[in-house]
N, C-alpha and C positions, 0 to 999 in steps of 0.2 A: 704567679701569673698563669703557670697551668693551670691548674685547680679555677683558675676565673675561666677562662677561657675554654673549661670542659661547660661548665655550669651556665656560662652563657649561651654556648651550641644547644645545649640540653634543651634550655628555656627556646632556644629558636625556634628546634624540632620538634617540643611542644606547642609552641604558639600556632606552625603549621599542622599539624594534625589536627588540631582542637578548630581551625579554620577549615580544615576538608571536612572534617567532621558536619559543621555548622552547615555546609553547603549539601551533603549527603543528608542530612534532617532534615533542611527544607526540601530538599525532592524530594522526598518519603513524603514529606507532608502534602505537596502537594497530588502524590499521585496517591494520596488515600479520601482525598475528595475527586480529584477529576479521573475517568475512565483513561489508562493508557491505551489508547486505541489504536495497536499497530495496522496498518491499513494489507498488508499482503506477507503471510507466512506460507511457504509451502508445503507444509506440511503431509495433505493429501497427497504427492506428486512424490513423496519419498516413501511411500508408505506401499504405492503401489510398485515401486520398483527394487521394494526391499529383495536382496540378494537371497533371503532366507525362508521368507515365506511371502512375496509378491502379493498384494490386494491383502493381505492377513491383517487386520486392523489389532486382533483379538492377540498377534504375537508379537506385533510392535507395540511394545507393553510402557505405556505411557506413565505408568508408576514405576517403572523405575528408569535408568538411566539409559538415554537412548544414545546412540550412537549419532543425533544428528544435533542439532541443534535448539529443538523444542523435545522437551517433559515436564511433568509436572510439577514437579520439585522446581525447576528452574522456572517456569510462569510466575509460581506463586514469587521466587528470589526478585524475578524483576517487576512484578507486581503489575503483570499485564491485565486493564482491567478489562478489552475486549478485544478482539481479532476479525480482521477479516481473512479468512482460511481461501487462500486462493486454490480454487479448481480448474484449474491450469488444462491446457491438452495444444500438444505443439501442433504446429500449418500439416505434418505428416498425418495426422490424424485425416483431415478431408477425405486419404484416398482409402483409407478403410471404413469410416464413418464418422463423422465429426459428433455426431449429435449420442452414436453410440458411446463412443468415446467421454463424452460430456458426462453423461447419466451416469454412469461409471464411475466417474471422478466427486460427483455429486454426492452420490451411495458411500462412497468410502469417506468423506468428510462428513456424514451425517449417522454414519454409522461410531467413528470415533466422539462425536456429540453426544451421541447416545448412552456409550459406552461407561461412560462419566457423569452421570447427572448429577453428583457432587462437586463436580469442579467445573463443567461446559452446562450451558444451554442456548440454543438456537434461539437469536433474534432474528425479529421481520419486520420492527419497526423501533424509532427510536424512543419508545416509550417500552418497549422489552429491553432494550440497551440499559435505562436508568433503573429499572425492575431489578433484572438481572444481576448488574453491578451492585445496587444495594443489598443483594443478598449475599454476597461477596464471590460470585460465582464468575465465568470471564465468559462475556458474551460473544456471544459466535456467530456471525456472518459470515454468508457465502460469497466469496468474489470470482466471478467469469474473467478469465483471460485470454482473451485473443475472442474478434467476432466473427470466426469463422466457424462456430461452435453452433451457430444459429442456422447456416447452411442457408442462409438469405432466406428465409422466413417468419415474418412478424411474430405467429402462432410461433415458430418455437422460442423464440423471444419471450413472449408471454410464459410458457409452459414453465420455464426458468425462472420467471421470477414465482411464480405460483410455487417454487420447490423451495425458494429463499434464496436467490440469486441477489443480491441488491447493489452490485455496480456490475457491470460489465468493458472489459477493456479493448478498447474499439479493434484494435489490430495486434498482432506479436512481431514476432519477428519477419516475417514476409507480406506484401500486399494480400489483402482480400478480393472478393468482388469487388467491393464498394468502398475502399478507403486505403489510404495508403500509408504502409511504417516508416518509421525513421530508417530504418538500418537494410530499405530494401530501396531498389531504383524504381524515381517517380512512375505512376502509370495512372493515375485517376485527378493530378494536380489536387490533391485532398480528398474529398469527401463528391464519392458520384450523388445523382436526386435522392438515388435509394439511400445511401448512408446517409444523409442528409435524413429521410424519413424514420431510419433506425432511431437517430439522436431524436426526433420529436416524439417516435411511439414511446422510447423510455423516460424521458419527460412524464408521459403521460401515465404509463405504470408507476412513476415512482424511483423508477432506478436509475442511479446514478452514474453517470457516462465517465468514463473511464480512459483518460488523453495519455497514462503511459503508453510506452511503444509506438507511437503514430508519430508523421511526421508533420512538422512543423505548418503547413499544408492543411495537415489535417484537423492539429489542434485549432487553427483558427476559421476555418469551416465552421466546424464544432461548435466555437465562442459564437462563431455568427446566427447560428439558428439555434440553441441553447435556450431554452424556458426556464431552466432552471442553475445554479450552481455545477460546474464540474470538480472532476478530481482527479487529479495523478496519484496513483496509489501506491507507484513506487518510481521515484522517478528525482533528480538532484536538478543543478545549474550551471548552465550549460556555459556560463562566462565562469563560470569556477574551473571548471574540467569541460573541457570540448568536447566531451562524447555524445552522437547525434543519441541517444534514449535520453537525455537532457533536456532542460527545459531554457528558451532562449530567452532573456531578458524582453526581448519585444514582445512576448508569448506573458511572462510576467507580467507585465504593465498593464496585460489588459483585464487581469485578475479581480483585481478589487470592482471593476462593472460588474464582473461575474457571478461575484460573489461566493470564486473557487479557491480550493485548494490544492498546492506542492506539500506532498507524503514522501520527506526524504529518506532516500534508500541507502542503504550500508554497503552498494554493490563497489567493492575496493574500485576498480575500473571506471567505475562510473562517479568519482570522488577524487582522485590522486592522477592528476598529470605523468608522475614518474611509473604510476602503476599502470596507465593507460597506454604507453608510451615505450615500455619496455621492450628492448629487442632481444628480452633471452642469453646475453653472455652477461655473465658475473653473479652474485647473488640477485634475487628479486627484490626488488622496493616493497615498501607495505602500506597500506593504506593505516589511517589511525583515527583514533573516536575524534582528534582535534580536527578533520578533513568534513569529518561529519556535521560539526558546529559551525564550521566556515560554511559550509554549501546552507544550512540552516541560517545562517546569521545574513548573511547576501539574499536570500529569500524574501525573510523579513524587511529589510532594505530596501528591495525594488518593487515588493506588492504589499508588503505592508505585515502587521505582526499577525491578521488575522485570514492569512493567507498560508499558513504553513503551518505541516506535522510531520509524523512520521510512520514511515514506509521500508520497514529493515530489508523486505525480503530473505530472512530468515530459511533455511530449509532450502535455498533456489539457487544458494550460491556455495562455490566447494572452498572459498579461502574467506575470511570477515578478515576487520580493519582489528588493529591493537588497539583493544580499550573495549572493543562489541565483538565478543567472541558466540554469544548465546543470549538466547532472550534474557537471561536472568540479570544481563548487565543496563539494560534501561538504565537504572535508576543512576548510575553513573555520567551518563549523557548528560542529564539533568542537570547535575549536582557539577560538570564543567560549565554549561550555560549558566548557571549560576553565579561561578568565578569571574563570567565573562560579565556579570552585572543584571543577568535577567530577574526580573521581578517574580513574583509567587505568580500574578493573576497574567503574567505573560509566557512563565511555562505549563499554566495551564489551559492555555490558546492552544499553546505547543500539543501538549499532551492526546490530547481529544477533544477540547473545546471547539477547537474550529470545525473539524471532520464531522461532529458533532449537528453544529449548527448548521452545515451543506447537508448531510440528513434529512432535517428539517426543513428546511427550505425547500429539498426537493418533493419530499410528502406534503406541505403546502401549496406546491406550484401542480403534484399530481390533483387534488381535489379541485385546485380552479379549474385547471384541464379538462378532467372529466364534467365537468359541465357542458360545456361545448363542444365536445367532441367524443364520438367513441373508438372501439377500436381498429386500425388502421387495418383495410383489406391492399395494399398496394402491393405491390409486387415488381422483382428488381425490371423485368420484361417490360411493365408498363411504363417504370420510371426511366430508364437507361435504356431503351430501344435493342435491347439486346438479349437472347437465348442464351443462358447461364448452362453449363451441361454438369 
């Protein structure tokens, strides 16, 4: 009766591995057709504030093992097939230069593009995305964070997307001029005329508006005068985990008109109630890759399957969830939605399809634009009756 009862665990413990197995193949498979397109890695923003040699792109040596959470070796493990490289610059920036600041963050992300033309190349449209990808390279878009980067200026709005800027994220963590975050005290009730005009002029470039970090206020401003698809580029759900950089199921429901996208983020705090919630005595709580599929699976739920991706934030955060420790575990993500019942042509909505198709849509919706319209001379003075200093 031992002897059965070793030999029947056995075949158990088989049966299950050869079942994860099955689940880990199809996510391979599917993310060797669809582009894995993490929406927000930080990478430039670690890079400049390396301990060893600051802004040195050339010593934060991408071949080999980095001390952060993206290298090379680990892209290719998670089989990330393009990135939006967020060029971050915090609200402190303003009072030295925001725009200085910008260029800067810009230069060091496109200098690491460079650096690698064997493994990165700079996309600027969604037809470089599918180029790129099919040469098996990981396409690399620019993502602006925080609109204070623009210094309430169309023209430098412009000037950014001219560099390969292709979403920008309306506010960070403090109010702007013209729009207001989640995680700061109302001042604008959303979006003033002038951010209002911001979201029409990047309509009309092409670039994609960017509703992480703003507040609820703002996100639906936004949806109201929107030409085009938006996008959360890192950002979860907000009836899952109440943390305001969440997205609030009312805010969900009005997605599928939109025809946007939730890019869920790995941010522990922003996924895990216990981890949000913690008051520091005893050990910590941990967030885990299942928090991550919950916030994903309720997404789907309330806007629908073709409303959701993902947005690790990668590089921007100092603890990950167990199970997404570093880019190279994607493919693990997957291969639980999986378990959970997700079809091939539904994690690859997941994957990049969606983010994908909001791309497109929104470089359709810039060429009808520019028909009618050209570039916006407004200014925050004329639209909001007020002297900006």
């Amino acid at each position: 009766m031992k002897i059965l009862a070793i030999v029947i665990a056995s075949l158990m413990f088989a049966g299950g591995a050869q079942a994860q197995d099955l689940h880990m193949d199809k996510a391979r498979r599917v993310l060797e057709g669809t582009p894995l397109f993490d929406g927000h890695n930080d990478l430039p923003w670690v890079i400049r504030g390396s301990e060893d040699a600051p802004h040195d792109v050339e010593a934060y040596d991408l071949r080999n093992a980095t001390s952060g959470h993206t290298d090379i070796a680990r892209l290719r493990s998670g089989m990330v097939g393009a990135q939006f490289w967020s060029v971050y610059i915090p609200m402190e920036a303003v009072e030295e230069g925001a725009a200085r600041y910008q260029l800067e963050q810009i230069d060091i992300a496109r200098q690491v593009i460079r650096r690698y033309p064997d493994v990165f190349e700079q996309a600027y449209s969604m037809s470089d995305v599918e180029r790129i990808f099919g040469s098996r390279k990981v396409a690399s878009v620019l993502g602006m964070e925080g609109g204070h980067a623009i210094e309430n200026s169309l023209g430098a709005l412009r000037a950014y997307y001219d560099l390969g800027a292709r979403y920008m994220t309306l506010t960070h963590s403090g109010n702007n001029d013209w729009a207001d975050s989640g995680t700061d005290d109302p001042e604008h009730d959303g979006l003033t005329e002038f951010g209002e005009e911001v979201v029409r002029e990047m309509n009309r470039l092409g670039m994609m508006v960017d509703l992480s970090h703003t507040s609820p206020e703002t996100m639906n401003d936004a949806l109201d005068v929107a030409e085009a698809p938006v996008i959360f580029s890192h950002s979860s759900a907000q009836a899952v985990t109440a943390h305001p950089r969440n997205v609030p199921d009312q805010v969900l429901r009005r997605l599928p008109d939109n025809g946007g996208v939730v890019m869920v983020t790995f941010v522990p705090a922003f996924i895990s109630d216990a981890v949000r919630t913690f008051d520091g005595s005893g050990d910590p709580p941990r967030a885990t890759l299942a928090d991550v599929a919950d916030h994903i699976e309720h997404i789907r739920d309330v806007a629908g399957i073709d409303h959701v991706g993902i947005g690790s934030d990668f590089d921007g955060i100092s603890d990950t969830p167990i199970g997404l420790e570093d880019v190279s575990t994607f493919p693990t993500l997957f291969a639980e939605l999986s378990r959970r019942g997700w079809s091939e042509e539904d994690l690859a909505k997941l994957a990049g399809g969606n983010v994908m198709r909001v791309w497109r849509d929104a470089e359709s919706a810039a060429s009808r634009i520019q028909r009618t319209r050209g570039p916006s001379t407004a200014t925050i003075e004329e639209l909001d009756g007020r002297s900006i200093s």
